[in-house]
mmCIF file of the N, C-alpha and C atoms, coordinates in Angstrom:
data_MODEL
# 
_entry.id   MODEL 
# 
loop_
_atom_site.group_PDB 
_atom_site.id 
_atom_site.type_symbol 
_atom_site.label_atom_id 
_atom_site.label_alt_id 
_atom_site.label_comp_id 
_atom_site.label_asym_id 
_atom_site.label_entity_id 
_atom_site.label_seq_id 
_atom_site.pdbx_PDB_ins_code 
_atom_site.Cartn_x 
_atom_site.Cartn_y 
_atom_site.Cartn_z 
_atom_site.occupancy 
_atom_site.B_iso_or_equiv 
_atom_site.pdbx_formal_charge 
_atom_site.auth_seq_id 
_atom_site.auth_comp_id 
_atom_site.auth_asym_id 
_atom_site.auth_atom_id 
_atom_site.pdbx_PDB_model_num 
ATOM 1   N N  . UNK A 1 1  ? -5.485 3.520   -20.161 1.00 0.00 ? 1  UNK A N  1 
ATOM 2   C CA . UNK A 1 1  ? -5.592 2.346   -20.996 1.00 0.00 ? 1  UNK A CA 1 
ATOM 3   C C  . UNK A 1 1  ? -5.311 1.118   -20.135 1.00 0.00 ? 1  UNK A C  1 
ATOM 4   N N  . UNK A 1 2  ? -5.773 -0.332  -20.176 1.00 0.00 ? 2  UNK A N  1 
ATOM 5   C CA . UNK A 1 2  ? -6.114 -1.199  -19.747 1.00 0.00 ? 2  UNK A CA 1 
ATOM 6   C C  . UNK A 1 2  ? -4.530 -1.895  -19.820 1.00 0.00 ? 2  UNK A C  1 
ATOM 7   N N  . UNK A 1 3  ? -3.455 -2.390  -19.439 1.00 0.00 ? 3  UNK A N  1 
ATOM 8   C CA . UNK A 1 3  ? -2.530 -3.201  -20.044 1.00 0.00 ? 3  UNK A CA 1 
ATOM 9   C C  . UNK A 1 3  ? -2.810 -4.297  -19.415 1.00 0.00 ? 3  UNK A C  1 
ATOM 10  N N  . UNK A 1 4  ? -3.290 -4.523  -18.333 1.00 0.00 ? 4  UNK A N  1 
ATOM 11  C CA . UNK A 1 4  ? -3.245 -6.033  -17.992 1.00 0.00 ? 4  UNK A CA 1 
ATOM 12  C C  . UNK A 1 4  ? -4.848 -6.159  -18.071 1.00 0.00 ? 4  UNK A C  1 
ATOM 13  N N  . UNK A 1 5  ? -4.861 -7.416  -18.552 1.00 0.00 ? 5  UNK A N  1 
ATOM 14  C CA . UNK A 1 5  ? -6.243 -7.286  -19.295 1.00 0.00 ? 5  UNK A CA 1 
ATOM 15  C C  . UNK A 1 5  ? -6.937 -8.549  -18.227 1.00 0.00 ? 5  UNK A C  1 
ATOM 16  N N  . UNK A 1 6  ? -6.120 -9.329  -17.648 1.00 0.00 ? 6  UNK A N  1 
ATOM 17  C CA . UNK A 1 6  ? -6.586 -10.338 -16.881 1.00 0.00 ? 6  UNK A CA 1 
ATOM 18  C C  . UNK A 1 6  ? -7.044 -9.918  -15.373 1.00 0.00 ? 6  UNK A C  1 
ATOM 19  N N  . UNK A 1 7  ? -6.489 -8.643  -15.175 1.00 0.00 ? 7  UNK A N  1 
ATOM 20  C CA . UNK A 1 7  ? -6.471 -8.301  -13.794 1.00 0.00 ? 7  UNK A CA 1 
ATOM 21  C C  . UNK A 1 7  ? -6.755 -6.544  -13.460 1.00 0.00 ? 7  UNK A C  1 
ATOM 22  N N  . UNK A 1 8  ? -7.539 -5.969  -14.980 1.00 0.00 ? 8  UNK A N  1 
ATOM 23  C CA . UNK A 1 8  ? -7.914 -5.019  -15.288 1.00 0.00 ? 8  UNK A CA 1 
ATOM 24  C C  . UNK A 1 8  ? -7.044 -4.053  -14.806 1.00 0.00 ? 8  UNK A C  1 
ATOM 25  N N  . UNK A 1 9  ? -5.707 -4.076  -14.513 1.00 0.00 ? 9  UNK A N  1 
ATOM 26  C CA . UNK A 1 9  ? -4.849 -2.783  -14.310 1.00 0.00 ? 9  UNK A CA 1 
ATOM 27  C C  . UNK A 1 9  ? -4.689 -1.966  -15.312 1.00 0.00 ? 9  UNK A C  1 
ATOM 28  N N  . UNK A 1 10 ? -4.365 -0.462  -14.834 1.00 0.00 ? 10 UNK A N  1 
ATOM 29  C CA . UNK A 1 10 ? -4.161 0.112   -16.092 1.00 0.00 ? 10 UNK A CA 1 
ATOM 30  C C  . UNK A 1 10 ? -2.746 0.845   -16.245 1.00 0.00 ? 10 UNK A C  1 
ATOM 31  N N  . UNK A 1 11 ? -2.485 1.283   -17.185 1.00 0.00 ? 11 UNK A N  1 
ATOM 32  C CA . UNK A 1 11 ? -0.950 1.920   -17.432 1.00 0.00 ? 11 UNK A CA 1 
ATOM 33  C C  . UNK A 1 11 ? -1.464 3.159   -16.241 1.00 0.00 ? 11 UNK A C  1 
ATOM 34  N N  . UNK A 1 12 ? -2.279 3.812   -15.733 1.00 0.00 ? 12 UNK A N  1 
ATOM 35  C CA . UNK A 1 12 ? -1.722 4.518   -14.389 1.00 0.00 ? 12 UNK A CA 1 
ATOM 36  C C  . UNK A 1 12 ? -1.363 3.762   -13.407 1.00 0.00 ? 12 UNK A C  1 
ATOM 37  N N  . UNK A 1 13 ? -2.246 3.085   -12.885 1.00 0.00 ? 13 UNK A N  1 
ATOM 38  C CA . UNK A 1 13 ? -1.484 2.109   -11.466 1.00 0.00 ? 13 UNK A CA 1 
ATOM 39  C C  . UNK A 1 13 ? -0.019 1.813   -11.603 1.00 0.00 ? 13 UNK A C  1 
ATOM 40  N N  . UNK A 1 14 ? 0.006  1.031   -13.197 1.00 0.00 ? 14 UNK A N  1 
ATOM 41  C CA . UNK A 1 14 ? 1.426  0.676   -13.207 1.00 0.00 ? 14 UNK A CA 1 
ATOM 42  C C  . UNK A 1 14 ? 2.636  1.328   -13.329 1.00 0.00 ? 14 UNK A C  1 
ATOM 43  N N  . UNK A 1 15 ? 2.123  3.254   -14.028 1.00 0.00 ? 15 UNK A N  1 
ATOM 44  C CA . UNK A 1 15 ? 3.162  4.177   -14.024 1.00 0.00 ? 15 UNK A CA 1 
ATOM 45  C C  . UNK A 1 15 ? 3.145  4.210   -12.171 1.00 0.00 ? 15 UNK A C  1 
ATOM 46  N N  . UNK A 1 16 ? 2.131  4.472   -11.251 1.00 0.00 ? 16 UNK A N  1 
ATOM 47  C CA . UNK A 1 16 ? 2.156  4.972   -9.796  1.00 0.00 ? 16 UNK A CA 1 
ATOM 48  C C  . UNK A 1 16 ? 3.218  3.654   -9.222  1.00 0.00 ? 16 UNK A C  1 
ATOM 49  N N  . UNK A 1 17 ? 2.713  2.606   -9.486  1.00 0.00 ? 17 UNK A N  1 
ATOM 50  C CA . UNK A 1 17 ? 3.755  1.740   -8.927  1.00 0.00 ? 17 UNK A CA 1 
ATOM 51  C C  . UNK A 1 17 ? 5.540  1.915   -9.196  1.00 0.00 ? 17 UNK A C  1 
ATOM 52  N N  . UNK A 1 18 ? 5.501  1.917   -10.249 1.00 0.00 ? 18 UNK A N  1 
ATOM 53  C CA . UNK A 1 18 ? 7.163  2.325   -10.540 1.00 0.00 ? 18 UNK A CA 1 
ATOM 54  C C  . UNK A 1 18 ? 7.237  3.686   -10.417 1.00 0.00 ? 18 UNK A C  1 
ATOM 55  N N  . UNK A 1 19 ? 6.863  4.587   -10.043 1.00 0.00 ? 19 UNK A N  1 
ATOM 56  C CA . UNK A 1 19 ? 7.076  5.528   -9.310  1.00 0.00 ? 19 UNK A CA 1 
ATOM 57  C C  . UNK A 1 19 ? 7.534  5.369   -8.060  1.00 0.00 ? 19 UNK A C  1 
ATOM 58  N N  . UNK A 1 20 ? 6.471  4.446   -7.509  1.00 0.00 ? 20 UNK A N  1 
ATOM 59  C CA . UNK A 1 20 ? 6.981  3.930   -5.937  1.00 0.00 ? 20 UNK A CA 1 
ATOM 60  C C  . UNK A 1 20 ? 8.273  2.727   -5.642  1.00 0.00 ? 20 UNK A C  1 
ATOM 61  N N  . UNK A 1 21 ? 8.697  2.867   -6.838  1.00 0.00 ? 21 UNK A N  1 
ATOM 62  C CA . UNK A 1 21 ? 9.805  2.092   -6.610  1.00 0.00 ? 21 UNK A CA 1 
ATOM 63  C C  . UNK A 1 21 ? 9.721  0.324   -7.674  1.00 0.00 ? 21 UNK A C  1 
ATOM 64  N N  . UNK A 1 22 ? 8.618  0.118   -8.199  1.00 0.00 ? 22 UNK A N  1 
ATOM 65  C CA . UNK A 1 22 ? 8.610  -1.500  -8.809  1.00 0.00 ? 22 UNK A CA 1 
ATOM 66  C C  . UNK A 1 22 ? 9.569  -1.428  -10.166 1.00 0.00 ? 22 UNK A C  1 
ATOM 67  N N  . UNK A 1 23 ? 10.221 -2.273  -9.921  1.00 0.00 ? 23 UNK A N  1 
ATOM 68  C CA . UNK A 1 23 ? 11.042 -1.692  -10.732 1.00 0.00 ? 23 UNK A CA 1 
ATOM 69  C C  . UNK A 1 23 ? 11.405 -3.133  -11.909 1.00 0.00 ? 23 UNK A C  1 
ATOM 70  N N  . UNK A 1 24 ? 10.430 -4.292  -11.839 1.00 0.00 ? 24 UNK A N  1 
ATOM 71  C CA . UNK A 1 24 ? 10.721 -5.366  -12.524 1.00 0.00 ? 24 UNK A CA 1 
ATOM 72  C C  . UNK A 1 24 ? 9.373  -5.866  -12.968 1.00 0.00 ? 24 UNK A C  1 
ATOM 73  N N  . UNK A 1 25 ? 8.995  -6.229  -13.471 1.00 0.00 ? 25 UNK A N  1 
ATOM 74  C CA . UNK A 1 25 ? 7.526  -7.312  -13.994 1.00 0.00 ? 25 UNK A CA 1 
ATOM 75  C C  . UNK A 1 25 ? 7.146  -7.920  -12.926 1.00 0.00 ? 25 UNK A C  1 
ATOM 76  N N  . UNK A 1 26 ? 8.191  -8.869  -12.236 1.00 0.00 ? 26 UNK A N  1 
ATOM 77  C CA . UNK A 1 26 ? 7.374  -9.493  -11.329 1.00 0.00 ? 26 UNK A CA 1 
ATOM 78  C C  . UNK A 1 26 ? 7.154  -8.373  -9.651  1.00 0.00 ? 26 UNK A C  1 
ATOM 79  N N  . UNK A 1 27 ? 8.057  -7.760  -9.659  1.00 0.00 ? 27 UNK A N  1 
ATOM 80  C CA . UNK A 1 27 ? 7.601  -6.685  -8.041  1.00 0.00 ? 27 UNK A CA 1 
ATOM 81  C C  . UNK A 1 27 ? 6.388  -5.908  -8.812  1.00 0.00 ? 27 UNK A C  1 
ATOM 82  N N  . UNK A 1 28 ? 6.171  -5.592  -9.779  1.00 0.00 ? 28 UNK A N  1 
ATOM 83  C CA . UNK A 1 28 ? 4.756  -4.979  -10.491 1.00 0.00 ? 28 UNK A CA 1 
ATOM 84  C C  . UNK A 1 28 ? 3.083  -5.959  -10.319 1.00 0.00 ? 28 UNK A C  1 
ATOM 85  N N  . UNK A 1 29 ? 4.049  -7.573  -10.521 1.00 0.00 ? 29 UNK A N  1 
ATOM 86  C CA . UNK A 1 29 ? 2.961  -8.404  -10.159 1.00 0.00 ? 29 UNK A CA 1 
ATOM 87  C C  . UNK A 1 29 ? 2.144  -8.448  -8.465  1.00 0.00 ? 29 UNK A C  1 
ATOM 88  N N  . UNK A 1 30 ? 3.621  -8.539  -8.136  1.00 0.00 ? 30 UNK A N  1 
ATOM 89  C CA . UNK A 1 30 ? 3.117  -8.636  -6.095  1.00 0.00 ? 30 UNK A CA 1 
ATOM 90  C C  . UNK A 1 30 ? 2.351  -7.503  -5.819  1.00 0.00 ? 30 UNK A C  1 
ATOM 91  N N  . UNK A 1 31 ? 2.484  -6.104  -6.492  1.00 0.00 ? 31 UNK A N  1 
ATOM 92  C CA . UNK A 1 31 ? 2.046  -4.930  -5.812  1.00 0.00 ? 31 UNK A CA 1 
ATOM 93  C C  . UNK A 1 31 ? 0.345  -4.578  -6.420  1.00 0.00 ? 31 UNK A C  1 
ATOM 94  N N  . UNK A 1 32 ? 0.525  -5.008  -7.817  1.00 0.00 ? 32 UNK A N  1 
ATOM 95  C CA . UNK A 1 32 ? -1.142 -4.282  -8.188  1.00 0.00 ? 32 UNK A CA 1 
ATOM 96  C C  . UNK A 1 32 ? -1.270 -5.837  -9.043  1.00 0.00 ? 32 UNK A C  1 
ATOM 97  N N  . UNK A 1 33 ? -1.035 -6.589  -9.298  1.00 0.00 ? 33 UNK A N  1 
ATOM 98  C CA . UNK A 1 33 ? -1.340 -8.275  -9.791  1.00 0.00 ? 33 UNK A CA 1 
ATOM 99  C C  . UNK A 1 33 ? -1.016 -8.168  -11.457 1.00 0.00 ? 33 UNK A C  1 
ATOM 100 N N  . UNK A 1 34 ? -0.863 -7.028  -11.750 1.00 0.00 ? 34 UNK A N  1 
ATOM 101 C CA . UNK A 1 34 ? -0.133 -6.788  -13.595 1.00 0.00 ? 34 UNK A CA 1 
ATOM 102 C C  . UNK A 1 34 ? 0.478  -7.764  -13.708 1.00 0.00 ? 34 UNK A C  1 
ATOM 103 N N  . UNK A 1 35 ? 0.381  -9.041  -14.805 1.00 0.00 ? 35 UNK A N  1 
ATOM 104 C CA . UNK A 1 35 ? 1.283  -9.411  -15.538 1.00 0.00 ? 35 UNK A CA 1 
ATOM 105 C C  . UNK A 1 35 ? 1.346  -11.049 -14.684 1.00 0.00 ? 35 UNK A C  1 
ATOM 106 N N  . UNK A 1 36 ? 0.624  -11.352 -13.632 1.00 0.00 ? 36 UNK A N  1 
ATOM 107 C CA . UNK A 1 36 ? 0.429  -12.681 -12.881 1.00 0.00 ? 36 UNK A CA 1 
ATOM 108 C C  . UNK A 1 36 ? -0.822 -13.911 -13.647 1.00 0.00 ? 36 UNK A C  1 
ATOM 109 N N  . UNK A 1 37 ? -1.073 -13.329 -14.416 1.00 0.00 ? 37 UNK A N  1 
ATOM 110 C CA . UNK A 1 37 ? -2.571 -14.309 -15.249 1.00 0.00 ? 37 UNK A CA 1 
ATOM 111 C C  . UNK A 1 37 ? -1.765 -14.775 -16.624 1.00 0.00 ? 37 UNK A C  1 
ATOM 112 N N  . UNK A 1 38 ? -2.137 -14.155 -17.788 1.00 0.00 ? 38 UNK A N  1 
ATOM 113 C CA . UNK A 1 38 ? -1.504 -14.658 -18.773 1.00 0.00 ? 38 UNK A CA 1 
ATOM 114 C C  . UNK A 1 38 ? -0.247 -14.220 -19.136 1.00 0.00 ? 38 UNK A C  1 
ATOM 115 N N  . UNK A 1 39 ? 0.274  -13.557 -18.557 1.00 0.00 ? 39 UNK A N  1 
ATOM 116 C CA . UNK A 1 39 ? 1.710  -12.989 -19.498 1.00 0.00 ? 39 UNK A CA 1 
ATOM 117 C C  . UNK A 1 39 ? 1.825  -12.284 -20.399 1.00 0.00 ? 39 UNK A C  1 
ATOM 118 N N  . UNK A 1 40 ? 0.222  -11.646 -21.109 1.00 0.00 ? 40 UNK A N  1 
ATOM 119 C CA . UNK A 1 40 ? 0.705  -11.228 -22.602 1.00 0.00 ? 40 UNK A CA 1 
ATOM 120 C C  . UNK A 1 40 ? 0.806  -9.743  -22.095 1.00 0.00 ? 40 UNK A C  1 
ATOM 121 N N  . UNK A 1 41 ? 0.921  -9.354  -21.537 1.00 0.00 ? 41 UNK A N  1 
ATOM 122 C CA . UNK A 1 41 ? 0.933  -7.777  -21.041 1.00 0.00 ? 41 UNK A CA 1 
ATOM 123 C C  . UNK A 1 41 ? 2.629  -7.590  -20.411 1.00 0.00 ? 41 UNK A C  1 
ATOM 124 N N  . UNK A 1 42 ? 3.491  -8.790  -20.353 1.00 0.00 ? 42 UNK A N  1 
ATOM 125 C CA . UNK A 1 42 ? 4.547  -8.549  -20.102 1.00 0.00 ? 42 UNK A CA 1 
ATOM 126 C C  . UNK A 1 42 ? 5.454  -7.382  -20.772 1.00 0.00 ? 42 UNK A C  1 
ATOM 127 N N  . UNK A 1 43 ? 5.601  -7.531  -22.061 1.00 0.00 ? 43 UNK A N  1 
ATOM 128 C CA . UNK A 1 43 ? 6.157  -6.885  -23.111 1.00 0.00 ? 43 UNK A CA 1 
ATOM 129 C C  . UNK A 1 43 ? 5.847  -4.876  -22.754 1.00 0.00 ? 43 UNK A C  1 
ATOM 130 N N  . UNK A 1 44 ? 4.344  -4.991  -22.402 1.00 0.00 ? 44 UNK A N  1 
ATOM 131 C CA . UNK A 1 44 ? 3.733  -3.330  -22.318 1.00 0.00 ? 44 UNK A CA 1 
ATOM 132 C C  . UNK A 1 44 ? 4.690  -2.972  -21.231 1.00 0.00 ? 44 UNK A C  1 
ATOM 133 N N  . UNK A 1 45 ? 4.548  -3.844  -19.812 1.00 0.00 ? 45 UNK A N  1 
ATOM 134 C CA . UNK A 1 45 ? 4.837  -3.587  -18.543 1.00 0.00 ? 45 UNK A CA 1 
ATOM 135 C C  . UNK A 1 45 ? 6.857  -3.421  -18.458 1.00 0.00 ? 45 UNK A C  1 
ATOM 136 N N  . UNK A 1 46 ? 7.077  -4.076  -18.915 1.00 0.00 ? 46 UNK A N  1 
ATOM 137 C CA . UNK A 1 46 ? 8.737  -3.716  -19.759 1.00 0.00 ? 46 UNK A CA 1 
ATOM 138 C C  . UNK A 1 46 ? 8.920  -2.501  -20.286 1.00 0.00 ? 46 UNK A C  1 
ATOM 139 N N  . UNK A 1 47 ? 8.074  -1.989  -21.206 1.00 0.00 ? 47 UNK A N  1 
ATOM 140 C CA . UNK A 1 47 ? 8.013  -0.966  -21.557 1.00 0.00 ? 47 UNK A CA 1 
ATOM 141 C C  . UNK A 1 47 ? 8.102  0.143   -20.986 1.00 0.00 ? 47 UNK A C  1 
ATOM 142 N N  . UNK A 1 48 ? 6.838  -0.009  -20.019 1.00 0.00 ? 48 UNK A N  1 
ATOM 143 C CA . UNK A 1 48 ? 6.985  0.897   -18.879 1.00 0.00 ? 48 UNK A CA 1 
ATOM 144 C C  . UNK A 1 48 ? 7.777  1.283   -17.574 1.00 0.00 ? 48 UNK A C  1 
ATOM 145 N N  . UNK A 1 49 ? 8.057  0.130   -17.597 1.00 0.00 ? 49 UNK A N  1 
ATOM 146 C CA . UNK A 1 49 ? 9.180  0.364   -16.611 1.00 0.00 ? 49 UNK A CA 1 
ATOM 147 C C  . UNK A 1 49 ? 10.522 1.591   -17.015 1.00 0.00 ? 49 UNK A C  1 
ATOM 148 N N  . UNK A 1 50 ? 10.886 0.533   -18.428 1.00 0.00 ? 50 UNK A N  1 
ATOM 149 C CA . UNK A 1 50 ? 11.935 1.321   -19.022 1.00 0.00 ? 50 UNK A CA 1 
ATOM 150 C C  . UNK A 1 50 ? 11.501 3.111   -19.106 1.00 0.00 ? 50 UNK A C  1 
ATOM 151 N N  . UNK A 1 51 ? 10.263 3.625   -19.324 1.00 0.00 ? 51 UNK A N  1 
ATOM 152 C CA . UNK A 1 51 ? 9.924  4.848   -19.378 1.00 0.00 ? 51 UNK A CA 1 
ATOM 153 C C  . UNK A 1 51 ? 10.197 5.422   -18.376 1.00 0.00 ? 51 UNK A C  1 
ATOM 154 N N  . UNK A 1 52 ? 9.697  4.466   -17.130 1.00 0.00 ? 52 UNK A N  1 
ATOM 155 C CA . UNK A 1 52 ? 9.653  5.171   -15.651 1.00 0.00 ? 52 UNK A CA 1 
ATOM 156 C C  . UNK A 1 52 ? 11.087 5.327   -15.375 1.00 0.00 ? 52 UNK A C  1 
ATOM 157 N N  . UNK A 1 53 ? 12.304 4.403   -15.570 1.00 0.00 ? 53 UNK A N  1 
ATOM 158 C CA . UNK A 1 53 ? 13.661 4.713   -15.596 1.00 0.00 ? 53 UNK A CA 1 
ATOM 159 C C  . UNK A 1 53 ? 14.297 6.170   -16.491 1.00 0.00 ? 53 UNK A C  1 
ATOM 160 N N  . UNK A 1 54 ? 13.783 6.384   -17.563 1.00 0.00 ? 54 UNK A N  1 
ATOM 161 C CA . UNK A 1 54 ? 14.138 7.225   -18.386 1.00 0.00 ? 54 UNK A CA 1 
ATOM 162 C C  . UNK A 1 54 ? 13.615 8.361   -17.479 1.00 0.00 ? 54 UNK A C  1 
ATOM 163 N N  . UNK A 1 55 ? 12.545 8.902   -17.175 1.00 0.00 ? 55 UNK A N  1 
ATOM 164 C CA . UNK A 1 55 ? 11.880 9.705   -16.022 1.00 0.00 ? 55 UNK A CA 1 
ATOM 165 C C  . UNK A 1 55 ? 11.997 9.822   -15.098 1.00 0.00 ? 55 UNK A C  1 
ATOM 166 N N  . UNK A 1 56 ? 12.912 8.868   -14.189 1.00 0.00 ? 56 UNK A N  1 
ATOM 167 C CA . UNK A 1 56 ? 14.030 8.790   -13.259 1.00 0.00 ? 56 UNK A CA 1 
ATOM 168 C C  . UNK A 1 56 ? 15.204 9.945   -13.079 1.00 0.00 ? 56 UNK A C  1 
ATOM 169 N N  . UNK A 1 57 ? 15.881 9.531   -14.362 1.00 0.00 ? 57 UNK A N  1 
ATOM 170 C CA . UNK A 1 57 ? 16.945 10.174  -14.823 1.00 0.00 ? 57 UNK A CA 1 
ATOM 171 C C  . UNK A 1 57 ? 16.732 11.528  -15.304 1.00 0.00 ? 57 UNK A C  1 
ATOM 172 N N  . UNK A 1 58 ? 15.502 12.061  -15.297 1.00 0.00 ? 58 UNK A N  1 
ATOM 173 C CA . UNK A 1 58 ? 15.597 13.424  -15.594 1.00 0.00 ? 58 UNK A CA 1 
ATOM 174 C C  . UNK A 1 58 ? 15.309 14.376  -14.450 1.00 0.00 ? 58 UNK A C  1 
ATOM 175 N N  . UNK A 1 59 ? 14.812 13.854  -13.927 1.00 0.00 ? 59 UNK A N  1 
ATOM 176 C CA . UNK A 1 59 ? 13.982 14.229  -12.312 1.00 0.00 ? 59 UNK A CA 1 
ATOM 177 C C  . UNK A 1 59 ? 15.284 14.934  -11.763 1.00 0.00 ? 59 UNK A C  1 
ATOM 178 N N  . UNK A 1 60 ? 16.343 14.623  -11.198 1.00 0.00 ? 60 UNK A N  1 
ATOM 179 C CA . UNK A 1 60 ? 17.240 14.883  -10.715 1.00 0.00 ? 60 UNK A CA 1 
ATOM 180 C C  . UNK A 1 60 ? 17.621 16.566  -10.765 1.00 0.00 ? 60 UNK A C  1 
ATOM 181 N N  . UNK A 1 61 ? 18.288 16.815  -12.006 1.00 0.00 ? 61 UNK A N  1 
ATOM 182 C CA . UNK A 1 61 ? 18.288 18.057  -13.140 1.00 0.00 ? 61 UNK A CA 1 
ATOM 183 C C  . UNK A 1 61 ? 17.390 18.785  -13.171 1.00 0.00 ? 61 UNK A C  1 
ATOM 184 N N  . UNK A 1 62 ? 15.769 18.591  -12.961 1.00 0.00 ? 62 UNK A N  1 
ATOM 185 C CA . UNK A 1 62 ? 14.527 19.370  -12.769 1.00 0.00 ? 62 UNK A CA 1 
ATOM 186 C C  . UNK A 1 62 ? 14.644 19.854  -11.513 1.00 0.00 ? 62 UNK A C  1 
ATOM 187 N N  . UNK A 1 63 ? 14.682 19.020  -10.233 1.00 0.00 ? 63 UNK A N  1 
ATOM 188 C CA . UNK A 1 63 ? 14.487 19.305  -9.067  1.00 0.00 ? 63 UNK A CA 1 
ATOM 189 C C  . UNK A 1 63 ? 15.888 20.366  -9.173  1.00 0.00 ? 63 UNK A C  1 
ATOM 190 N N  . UNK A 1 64 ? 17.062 20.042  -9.281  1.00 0.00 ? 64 UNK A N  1 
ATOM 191 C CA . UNK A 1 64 ? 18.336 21.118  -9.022  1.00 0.00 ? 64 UNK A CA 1 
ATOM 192 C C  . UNK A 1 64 ? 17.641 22.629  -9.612  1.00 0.00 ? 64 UNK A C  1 
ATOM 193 N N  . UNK A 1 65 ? 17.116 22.550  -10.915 1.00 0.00 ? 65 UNK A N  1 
ATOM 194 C CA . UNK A 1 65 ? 16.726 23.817  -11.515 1.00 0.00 ? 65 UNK A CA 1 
ATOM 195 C C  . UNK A 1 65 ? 15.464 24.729  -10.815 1.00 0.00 ? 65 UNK A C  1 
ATOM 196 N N  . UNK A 1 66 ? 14.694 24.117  -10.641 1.00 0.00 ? 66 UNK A N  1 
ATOM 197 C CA . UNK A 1 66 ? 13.230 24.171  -9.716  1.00 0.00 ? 66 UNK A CA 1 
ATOM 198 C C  . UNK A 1 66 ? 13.668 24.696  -8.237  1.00 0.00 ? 66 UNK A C  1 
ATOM 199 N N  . UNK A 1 67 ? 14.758 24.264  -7.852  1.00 0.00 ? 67 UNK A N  1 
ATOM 200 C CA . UNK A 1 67 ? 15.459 24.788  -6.505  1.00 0.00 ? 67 UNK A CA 1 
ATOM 201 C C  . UNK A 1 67 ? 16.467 26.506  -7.013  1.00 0.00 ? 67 UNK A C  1 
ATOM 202 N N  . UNK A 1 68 ? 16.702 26.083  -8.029  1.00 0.00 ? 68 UNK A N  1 
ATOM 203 C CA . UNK A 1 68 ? 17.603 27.507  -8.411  1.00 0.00 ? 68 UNK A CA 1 
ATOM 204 C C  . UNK A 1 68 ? 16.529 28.410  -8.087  1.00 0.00 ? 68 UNK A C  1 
ATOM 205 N N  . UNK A 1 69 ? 15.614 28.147  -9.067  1.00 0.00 ? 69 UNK A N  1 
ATOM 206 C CA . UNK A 1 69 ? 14.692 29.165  -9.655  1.00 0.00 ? 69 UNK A CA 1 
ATOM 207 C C  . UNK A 1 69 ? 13.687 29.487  -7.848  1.00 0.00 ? 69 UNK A C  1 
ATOM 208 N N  . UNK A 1 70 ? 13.461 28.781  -7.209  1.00 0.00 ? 70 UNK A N  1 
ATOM 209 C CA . UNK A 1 70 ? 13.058 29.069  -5.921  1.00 0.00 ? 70 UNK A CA 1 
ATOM 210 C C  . UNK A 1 70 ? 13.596 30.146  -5.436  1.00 0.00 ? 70 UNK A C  1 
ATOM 211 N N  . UNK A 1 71 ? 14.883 29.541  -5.132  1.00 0.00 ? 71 UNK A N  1 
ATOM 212 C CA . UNK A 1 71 ? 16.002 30.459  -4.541  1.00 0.00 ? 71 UNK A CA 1 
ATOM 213 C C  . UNK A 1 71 ? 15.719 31.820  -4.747  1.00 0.00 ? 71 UNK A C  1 
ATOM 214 N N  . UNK A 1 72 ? 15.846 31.915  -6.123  1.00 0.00 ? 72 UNK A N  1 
ATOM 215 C CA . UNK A 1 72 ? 16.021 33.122  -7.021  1.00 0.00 ? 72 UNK A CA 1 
ATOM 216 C C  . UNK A 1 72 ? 14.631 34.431  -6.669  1.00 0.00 ? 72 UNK A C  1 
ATOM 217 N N  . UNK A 1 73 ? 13.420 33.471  -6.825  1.00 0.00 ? 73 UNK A N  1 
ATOM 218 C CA . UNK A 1 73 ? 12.837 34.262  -6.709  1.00 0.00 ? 73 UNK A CA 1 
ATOM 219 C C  . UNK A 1 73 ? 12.430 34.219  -5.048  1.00 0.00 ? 73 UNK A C  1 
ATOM 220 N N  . UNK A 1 74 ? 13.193 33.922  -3.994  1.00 0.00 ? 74 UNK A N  1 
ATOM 221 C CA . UNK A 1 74 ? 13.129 34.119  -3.108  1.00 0.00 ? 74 UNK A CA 1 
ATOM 222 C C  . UNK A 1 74 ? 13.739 35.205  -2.323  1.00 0.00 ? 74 UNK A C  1 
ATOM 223 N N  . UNK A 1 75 ? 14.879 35.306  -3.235  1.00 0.00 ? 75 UNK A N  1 
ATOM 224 C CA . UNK A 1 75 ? 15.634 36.639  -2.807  1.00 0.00 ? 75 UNK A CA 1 
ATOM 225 C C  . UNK A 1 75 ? 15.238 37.629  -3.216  1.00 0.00 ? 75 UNK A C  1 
ATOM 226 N N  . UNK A 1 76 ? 14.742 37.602  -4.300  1.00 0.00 ? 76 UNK A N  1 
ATOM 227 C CA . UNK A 1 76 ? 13.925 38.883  -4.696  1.00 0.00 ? 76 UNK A CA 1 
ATOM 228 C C  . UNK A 1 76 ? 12.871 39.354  -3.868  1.00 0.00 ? 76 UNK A C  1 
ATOM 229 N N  . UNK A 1 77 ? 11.904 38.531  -3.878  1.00 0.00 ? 77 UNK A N  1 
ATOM 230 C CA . UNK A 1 77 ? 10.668 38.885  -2.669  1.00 0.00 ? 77 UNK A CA 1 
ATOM 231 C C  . UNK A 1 77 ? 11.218 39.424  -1.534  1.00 0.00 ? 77 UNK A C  1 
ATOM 232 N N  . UNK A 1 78 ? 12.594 39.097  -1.294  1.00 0.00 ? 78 UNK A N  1 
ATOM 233 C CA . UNK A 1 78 ? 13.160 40.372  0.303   1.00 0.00 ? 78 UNK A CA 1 
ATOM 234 C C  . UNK A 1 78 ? 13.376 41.417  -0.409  1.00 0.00 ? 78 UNK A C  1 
# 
């Protein structure tokens, strides 16, 4: 879907960017131009950010479990 409508970005670029670290409206602007024309896409791009933080915070707990479960079935395969 389209959120910045002035600069045709879409909610993927802008999830890939805060993935890579953008972590405010305007470092979202410098990197893919979201949210530098009219402003009305600010509110979406807030949004998203906040998601990409929430998805942050779970990552952590996945990777620890994802490493158990490696482990696990690594010892078995010997």
């Amino acid at each position: 879907m389209i959120v910045c409508l002035c600069h045709a970005v879409s909610d993927r670029i802008i999830r890939a960017r805060i993935a890579e670290g953008a972590r405010t409206v305007e470092k979202l602007g410098e990197v893919c131009g979201a949210g530098t024309g009219c402003g009305g896409c600010h509110d979406q791009m807030t949004q998203l950010i906040g998601e990409g933080r929430q998805a942050n915070a779970v990552r952590p707990s996945c990777r620890e479990s994802c490493a158990l479960a490696t482990s696990r079935v690594a010892s078995v395969a010997l």
